[in-house]
C-alpha positions as CSV (number, residue, x, y, z in Angstrom):
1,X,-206.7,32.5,86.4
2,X,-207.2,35.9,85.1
3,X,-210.7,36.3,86.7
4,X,-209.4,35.2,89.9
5,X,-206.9,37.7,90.0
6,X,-209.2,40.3,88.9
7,X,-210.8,39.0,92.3
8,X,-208.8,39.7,94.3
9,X,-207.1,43.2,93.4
10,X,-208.1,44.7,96.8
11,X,-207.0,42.0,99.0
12,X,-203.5,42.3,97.2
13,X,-203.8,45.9,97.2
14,X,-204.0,46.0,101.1
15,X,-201.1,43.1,101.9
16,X,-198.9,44.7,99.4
17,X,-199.2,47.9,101.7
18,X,-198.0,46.5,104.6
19,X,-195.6,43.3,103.5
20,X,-192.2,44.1,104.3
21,X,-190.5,41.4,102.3
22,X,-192.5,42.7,98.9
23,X,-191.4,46.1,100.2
24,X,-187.4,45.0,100.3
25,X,-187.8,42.9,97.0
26,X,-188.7,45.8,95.4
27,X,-186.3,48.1,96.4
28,X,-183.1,45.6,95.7
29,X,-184.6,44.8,91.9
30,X,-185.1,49.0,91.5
31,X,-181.4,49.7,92.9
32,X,-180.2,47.0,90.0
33,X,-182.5,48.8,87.7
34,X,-181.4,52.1,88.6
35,X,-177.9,50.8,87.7
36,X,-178.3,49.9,84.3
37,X,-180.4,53.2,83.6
38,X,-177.7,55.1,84.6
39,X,-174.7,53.2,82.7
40,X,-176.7,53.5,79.7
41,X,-176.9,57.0,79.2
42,X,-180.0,57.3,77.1
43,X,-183.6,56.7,77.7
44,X,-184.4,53.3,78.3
45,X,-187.6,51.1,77.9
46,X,-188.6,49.1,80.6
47,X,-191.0,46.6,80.9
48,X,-192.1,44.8,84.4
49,X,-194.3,41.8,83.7
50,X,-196.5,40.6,86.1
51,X,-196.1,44.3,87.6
52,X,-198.8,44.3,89.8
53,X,-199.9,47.8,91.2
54,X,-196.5,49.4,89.3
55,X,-194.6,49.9,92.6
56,X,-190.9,48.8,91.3
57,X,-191.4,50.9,88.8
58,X,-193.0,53.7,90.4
59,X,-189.7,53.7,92.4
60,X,-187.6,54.4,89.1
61,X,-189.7,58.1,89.0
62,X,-187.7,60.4,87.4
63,X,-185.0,58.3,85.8
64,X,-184.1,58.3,82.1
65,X,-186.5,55.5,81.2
66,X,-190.1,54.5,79.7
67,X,-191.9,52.8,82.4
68,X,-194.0,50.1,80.8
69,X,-196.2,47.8,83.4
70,X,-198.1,44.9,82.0
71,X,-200.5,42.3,84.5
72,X,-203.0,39.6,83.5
73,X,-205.5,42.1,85.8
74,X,-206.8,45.2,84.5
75,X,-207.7,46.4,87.6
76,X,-204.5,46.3,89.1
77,X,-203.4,48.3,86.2
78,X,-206.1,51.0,86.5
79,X,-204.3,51.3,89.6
80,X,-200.6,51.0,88.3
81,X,-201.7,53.6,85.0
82,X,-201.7,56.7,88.0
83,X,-197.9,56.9,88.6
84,X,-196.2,54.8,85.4
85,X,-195.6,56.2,81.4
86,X,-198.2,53.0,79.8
87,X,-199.8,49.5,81.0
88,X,-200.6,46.8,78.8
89,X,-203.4,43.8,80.3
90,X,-202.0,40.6,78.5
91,X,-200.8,37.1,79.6
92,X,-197.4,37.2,80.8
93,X,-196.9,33.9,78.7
94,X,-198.1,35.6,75.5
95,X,-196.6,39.4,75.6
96,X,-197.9,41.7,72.7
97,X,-194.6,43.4,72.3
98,X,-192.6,44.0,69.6
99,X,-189.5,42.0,68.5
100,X,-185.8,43.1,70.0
101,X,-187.7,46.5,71.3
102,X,-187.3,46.3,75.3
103,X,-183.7,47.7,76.5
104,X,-184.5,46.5,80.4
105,X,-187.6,44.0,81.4
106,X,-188.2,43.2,85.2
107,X,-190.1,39.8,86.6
108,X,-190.7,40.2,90.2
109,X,-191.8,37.1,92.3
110,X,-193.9,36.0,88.8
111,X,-192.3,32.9,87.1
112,X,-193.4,30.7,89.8
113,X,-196.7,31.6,89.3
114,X,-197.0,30.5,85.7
115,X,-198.2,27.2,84.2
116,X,-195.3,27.3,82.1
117,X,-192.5,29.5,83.1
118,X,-190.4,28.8,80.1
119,X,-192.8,30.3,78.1
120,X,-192.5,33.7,79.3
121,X,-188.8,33.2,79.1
122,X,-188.9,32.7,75.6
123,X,-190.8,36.1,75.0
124,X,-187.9,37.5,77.1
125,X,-185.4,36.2,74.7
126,X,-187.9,37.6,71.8
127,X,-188.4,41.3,72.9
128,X,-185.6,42.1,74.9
129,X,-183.3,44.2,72.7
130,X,-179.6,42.8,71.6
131,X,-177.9,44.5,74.3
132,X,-181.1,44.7,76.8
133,X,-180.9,43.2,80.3
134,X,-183.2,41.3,82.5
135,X,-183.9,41.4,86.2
136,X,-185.9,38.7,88.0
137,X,-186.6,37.3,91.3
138,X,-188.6,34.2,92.5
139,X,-188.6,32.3,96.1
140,X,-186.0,30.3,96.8
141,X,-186.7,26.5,97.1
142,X,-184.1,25.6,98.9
143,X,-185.3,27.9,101.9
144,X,-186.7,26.2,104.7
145,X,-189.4,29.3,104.4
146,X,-190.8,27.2,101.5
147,X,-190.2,23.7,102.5
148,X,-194.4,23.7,102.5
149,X,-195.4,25.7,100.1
150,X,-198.7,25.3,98.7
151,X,-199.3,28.8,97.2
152,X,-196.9,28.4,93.7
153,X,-197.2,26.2,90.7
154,X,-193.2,26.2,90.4
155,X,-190.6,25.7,92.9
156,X,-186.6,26.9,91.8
157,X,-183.4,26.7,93.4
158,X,-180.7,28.0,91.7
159,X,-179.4,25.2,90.0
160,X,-183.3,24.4,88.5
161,X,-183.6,28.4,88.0
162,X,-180.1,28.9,86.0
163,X,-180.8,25.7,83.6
164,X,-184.9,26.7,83.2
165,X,-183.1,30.3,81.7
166,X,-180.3,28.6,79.6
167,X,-182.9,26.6,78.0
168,X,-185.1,29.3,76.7
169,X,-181.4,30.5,75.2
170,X,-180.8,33.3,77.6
171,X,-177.1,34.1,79.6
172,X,-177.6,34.7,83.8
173,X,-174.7,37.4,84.2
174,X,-175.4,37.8,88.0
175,X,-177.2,35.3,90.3
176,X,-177.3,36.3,94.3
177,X,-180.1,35.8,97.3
178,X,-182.0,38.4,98.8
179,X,-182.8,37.1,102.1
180,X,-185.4,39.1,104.3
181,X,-185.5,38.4,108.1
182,X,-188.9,38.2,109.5
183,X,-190.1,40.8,112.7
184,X,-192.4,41.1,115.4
185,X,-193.1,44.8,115.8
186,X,-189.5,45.4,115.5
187,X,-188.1,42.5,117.1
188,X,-185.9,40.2,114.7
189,X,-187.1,36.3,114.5
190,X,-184.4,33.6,113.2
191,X,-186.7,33.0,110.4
192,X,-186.5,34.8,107.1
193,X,-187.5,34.8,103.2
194,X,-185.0,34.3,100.5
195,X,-185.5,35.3,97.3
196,X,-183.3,34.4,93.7
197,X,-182.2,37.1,92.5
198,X,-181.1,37.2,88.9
199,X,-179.7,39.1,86.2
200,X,-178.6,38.1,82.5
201,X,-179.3,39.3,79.2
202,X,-179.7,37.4,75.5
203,X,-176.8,34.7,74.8
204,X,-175.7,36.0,71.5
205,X,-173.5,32.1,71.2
206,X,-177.0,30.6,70.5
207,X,-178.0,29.9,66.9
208,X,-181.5,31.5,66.4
């Protein structure tokens, strides 16, 4: 898997440019982000696994924060390095970061690409700090966008998403849709992306 992304780097480099869904994805999980970096009130580490070329971070320029990327391509990263604090090339499944020691992580449109999502979850649980926050999105399965998809390894809704997190001992504090309308030049079509949008942070009730 990691070769093949490796791969691929400038094809993703050049959709990513001009995909307006990634584009509006990005933007909704940086407003949330920006949120919490502001209620907090002191610098903040993030962490955005599976972060690609860096640009939800990128977007949180200037904020009170340490912008962490980390990507199974290196590439990518070489890319991401340019306008982010630090990247890290490791498996999203396998995270070499320190216990209880990330105040905000972010998982954009990544779970569903994993063999197995929980495990990534679990590292969540493990790294994010006691009163840290997480912020993901994945496709929506219940979208007739996805009715055929072929591209993921993972399909949630949800109902599956919400019980996949409670299971890896984590609390969803906000769950919503982000749903993206689809365009012809500037023209609106009735069809449109949706997205799971989710927010939580660790659930303290669970015995360790």
């Amino acid at each position: 898997m990691k070769q093949y992304y490796e791969d691929i780097v400038e094809e993703r480099l050049e959709w990513i440019k001009r995909d307006r869904p990634s584009h509006i994805r990005h933007l909704k999980v940086a407003q949330r982000a920006r949120t919490f970096i502001a209620k907090t009130r002191q610098k903040v580490v993030v962490l955005d696994v599976g972060a690609g070329f860096g640009e939800v971070l990128a977007l949180l320029r200037g904020l009170m924060c340490y912008r962490v990327a980390c990507d199974i391509s290196r590439r990518a990263l070489e890319i991401a390095k340019k306008r982010i604090d630090d990247v890290i090339v490791c498996d999203a499944e396998k995270l070499p970061i320190r216990d209880n020691s990330i105040d905000l992580l972010l998982c954009v449109e990544v779970l569903e690409h994993l063999i197995n999502p929980k495990d990534l979850l679990n590292e969540v649980r493990r790294i994010l700090h006691s009163k840290g926050k997480f912020i993901l999105t994945t496709p929506n399965a219940d979208s007739k966008y996805y009715k055929h998809d072929k591209e993921h390894l993972h399909r949630f809704n949800k109902e599956t998403l919400t019980r996949l997190i409670s299971e890896a001992r984590l609390e969803v504090t906000s769950i919503s849709s982000i749903k993206i309308r689809h365009r012809v030049w500037l023209i609106p079509l009735l069809s449109y992306e949706e997205s799971i949008l989710v927010e939580g942070k660790k659930n303290h009730e669970c015995i360790p």
